[in-house]
Chimera marker file (.cmm) of the C-alpha trace (Angstrom):
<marker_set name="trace">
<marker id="1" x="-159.644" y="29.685" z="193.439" r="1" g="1" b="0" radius="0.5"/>
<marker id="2" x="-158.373" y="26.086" z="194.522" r="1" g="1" b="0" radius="0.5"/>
<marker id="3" x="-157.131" y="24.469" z="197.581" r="1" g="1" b="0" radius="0.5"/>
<marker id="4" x="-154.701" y="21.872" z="198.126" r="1" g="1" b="0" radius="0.5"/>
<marker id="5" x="-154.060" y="19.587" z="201.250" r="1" g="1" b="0" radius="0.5"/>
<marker id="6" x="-152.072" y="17.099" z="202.154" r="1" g="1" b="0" radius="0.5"/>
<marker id="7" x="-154.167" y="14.702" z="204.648" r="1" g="1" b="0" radius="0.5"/>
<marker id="8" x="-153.053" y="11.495" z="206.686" r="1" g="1" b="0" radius="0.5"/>
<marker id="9" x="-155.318" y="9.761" z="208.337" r="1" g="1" b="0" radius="0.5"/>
<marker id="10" x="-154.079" y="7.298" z="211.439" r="1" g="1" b="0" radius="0.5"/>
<marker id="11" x="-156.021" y="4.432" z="213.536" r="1" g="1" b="0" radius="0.5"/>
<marker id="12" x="-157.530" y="1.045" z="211.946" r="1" g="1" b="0" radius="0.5"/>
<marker id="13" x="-157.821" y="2.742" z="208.723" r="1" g="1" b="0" radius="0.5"/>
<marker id="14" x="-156.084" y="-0.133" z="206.407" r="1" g="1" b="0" radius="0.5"/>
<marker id="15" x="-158.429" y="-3.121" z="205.099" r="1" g="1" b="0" radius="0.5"/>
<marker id="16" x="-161.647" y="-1.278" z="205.982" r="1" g="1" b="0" radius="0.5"/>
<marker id="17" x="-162.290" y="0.378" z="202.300" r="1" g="1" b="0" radius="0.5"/>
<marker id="18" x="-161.048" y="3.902" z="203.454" r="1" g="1" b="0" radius="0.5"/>
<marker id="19" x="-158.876" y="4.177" z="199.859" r="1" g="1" b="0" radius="0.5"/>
<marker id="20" x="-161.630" y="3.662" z="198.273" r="1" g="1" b="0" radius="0.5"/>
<marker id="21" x="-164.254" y="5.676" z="200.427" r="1" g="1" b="0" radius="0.5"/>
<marker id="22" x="-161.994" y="8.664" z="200.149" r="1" g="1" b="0" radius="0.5"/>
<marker id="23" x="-162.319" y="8.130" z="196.409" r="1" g="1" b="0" radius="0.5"/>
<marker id="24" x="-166.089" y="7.955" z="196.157" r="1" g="1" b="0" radius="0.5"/>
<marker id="25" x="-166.471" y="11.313" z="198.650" r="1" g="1" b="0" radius="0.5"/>
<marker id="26" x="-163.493" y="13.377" z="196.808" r="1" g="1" b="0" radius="0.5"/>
<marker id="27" x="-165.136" y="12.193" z="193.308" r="1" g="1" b="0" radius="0.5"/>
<marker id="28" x="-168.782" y="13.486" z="194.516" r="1" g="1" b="0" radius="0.5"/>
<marker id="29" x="-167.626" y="16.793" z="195.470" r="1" g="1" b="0" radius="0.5"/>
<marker id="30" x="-165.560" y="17.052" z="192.244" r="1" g="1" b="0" radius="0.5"/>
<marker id="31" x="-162.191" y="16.785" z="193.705" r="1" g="1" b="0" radius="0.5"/>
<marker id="32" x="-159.128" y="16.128" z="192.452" r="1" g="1" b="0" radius="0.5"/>
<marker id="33" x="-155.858" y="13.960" z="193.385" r="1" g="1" b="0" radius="0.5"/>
<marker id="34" x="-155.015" y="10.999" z="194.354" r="1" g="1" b="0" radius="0.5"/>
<marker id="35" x="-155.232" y="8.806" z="197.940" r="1" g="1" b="0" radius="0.5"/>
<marker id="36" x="-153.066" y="5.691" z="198.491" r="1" g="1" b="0" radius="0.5"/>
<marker id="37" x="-151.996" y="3.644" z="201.499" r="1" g="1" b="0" radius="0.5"/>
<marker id="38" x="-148.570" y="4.120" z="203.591" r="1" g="1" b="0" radius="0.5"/>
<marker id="39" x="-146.656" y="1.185" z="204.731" r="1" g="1" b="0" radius="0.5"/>
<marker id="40" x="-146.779" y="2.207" z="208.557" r="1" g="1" b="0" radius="0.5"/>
<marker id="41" x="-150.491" y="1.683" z="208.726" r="1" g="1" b="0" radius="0.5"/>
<marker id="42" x="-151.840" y="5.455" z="207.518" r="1" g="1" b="0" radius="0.5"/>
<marker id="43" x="-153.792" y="6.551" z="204.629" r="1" g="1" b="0" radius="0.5"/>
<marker id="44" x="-152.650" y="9.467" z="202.731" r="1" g="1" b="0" radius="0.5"/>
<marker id="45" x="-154.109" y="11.915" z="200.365" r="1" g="1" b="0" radius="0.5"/>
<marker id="46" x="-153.385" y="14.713" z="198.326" r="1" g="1" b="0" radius="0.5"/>
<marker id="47" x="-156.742" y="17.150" z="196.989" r="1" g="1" b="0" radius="0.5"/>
<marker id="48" x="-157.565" y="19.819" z="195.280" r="1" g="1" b="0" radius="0.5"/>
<marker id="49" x="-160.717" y="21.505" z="194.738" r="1" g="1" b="0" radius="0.5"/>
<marker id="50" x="-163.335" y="24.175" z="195.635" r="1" g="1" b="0" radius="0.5"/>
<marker id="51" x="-161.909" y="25.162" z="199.418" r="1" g="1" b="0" radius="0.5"/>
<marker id="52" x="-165.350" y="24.401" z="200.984" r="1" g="1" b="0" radius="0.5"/>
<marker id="53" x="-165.534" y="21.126" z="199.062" r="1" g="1" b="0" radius="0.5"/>
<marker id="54" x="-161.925" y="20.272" z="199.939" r="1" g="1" b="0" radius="0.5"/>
<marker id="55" x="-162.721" y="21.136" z="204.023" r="1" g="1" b="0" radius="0.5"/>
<marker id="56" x="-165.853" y="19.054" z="203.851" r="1" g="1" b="0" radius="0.5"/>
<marker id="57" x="-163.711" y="16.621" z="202.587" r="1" g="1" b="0" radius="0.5"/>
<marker id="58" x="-161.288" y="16.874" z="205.263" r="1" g="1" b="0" radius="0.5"/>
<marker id="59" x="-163.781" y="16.881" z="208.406" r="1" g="1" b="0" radius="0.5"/>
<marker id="60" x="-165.433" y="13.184" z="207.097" r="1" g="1" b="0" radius="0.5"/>
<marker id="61" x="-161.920" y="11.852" z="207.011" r="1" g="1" b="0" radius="0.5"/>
<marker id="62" x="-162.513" y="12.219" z="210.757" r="1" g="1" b="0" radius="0.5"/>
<marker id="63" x="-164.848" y="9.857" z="211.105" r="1" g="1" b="0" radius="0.5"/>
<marker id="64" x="-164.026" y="7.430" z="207.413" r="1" g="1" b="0" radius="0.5"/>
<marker id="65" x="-166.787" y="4.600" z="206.200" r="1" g="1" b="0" radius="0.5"/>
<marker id="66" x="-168.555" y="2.756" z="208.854" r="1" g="1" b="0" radius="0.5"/>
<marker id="67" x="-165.688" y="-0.135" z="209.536" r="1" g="1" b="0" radius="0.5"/>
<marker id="68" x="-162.946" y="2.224" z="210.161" r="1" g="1" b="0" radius="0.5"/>
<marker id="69" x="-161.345" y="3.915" z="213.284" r="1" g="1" b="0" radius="0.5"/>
<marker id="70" x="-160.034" y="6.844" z="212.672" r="1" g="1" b="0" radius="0.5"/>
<marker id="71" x="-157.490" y="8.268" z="215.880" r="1" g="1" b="0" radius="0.5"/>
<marker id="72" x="-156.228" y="11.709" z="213.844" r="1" g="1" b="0" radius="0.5"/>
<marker id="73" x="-156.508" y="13.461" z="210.917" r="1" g="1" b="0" radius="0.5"/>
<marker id="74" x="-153.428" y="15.914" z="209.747" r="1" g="1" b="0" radius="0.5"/>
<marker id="75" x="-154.150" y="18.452" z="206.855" r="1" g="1" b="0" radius="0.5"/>
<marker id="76" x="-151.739" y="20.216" z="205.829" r="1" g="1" b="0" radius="0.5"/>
<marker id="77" x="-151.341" y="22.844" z="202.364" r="1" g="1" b="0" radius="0.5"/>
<marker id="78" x="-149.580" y="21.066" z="199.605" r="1" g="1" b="0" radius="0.5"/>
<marker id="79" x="-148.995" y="21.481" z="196.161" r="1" g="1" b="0" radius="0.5"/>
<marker id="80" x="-152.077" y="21.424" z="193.488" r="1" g="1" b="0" radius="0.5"/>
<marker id="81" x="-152.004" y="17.985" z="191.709" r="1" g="1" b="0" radius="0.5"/>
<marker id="82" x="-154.235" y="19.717" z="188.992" r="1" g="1" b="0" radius="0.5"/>
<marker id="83" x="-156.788" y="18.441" z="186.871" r="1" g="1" b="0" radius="0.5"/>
<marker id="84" x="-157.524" y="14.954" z="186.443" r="1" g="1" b="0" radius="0.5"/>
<marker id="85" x="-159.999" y="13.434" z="188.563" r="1" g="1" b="0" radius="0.5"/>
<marker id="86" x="-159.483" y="11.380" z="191.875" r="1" g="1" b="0" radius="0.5"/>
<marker id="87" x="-157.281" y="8.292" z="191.760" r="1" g="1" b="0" radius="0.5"/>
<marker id="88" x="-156.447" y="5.497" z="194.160" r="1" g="1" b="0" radius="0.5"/>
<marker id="89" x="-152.726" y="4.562" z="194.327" r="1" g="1" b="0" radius="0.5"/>
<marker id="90" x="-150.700" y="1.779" z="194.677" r="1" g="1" b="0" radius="0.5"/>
<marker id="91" x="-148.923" y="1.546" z="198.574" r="1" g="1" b="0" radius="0.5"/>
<marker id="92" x="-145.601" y="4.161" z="199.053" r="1" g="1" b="0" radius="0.5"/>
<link id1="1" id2="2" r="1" g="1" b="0" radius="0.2"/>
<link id1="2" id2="3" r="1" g="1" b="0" radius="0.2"/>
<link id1="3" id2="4" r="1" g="1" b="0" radius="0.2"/>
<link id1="4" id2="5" r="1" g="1" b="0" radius="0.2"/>
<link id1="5" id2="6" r="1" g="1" b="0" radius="0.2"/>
<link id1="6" id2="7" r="1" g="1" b="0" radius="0.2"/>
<link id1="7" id2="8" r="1" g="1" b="0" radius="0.2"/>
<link id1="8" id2="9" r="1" g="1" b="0" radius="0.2"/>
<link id1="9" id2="10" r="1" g="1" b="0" radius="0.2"/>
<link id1="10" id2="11" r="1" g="1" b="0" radius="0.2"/>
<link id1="11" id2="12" r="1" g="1" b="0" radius="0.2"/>
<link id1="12" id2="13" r="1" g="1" b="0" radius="0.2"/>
<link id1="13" id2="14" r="1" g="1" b="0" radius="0.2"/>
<link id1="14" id2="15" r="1" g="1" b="0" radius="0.2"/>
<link id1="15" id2="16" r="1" g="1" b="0" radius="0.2"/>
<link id1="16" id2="17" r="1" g="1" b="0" radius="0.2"/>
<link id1="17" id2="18" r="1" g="1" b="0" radius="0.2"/>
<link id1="18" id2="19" r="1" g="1" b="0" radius="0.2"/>
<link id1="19" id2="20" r="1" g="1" b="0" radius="0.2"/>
<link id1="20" id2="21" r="1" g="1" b="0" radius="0.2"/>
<link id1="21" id2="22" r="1" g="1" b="0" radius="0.2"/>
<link id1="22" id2="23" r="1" g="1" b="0" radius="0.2"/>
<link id1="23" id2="24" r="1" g="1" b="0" radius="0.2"/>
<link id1="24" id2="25" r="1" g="1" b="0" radius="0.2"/>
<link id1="25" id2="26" r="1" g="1" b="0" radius="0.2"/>
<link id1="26" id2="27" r="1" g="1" b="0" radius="0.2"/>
<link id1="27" id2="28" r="1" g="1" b="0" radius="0.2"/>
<link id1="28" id2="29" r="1" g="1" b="0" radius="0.2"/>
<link id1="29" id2="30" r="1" g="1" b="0" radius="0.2"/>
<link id1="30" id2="31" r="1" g="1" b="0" radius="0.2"/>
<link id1="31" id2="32" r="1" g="1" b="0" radius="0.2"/>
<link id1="32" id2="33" r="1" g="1" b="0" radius="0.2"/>
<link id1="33" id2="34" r="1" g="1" b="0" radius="0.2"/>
<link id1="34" id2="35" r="1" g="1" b="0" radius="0.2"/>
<link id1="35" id2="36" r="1" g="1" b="0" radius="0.2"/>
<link id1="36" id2="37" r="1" g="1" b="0" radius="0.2"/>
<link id1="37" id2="38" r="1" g="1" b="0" radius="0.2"/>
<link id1="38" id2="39" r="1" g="1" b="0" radius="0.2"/>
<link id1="39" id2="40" r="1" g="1" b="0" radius="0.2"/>
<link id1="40" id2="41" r="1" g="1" b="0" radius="0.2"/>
<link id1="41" id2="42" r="1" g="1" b="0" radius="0.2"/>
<link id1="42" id2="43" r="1" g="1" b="0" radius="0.2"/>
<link id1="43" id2="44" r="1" g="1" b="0" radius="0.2"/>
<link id1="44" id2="45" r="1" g="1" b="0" radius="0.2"/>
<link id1="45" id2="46" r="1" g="1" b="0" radius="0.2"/>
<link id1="46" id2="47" r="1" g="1" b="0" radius="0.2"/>
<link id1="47" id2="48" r="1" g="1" b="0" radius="0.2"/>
<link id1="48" id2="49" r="1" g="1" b="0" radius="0.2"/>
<link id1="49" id2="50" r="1" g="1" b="0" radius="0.2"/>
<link id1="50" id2="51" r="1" g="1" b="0" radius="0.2"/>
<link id1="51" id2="52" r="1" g="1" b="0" radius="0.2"/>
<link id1="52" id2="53" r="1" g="1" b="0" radius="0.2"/>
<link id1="53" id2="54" r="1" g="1" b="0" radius="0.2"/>
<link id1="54" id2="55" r="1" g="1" b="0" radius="0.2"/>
<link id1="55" id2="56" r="1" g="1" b="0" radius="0.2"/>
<link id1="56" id2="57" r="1" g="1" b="0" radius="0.2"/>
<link id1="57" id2="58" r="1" g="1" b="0" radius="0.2"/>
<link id1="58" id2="59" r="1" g="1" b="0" radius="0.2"/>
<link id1="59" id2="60" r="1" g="1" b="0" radius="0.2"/>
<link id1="60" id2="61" r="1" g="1" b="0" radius="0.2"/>
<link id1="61" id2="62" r="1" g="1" b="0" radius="0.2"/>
<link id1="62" id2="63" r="1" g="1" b="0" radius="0.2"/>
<link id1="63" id2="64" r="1" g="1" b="0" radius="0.2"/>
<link id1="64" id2="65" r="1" g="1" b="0" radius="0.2"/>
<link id1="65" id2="66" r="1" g="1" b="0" radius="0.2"/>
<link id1="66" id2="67" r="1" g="1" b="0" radius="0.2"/>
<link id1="67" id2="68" r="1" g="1" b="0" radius="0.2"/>
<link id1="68" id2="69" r="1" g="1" b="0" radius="0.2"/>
<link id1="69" id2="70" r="1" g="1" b="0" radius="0.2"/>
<link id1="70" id2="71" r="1" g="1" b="0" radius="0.2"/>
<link id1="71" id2="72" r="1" g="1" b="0" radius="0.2"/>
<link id1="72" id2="73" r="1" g="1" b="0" radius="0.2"/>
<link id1="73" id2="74" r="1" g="1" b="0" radius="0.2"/>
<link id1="74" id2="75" r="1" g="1" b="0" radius="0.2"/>
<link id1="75" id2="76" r="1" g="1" b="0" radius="0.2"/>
<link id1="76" id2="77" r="1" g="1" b="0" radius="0.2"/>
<link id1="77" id2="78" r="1" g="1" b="0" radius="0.2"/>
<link id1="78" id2="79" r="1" g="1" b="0" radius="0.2"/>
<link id1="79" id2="80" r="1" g="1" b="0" radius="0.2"/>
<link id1="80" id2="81" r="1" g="1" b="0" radius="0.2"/>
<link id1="81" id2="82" r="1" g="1" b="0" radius="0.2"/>
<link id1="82" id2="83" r="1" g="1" b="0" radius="0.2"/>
<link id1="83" id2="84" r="1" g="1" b="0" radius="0.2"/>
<link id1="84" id2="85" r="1" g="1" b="0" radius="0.2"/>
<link id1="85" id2="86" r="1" g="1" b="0" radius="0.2"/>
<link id1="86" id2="87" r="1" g="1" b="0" radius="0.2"/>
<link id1="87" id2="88" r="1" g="1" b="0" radius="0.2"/>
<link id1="88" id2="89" r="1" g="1" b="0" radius="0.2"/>
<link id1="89" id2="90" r="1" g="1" b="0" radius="0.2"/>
<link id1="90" id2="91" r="1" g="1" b="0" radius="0.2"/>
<link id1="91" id2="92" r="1" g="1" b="0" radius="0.2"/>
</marker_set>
């Protein structure tokens, strides 16, 4: 069984290595989908994966790597990206 959120992630969370962060923790807990930044300042990412992987994944987007401030975190259910690894995407 999967589980598939959409998260964004709002505060100083742009030019402190959160893209690529979110990429290192969704690759160790064998995650899939993507993350990518949005053009009004957020980070947003879609993953898949083992549900307790995927909510651990969720609760350290609360606090992010050591340079960033995170203000919230929104996780919503979303579509399964499938297979494929982890990817960091180009800004939407």
């Amino acid at each position: 069984m999967r589980k598939a959120v959409r998260i964004v992630v709002t505060g100083r969370v742009q030019g402190v290595w959160y893209r690529g962060w979110t990429v290192e923790q969704a690759a160790g807990r064998g995650l899939d989908g993507w993350v990518r930044n949005r053009s009004d300042g957020s980070v947003e990412a879609v993953v898949a994966g083992d549900p307790a992987e995927v909510d651990a994944l969720v609760e350290a987007c609360r606090s992010g790597p050591p340079a960033a401030r995170v203000m919230d975190v929104v996780a919503e259910p979303a579509d399964d990206p499938g297979p494929g690894g982890f990817a960091q995407l180009p800004t939407a």
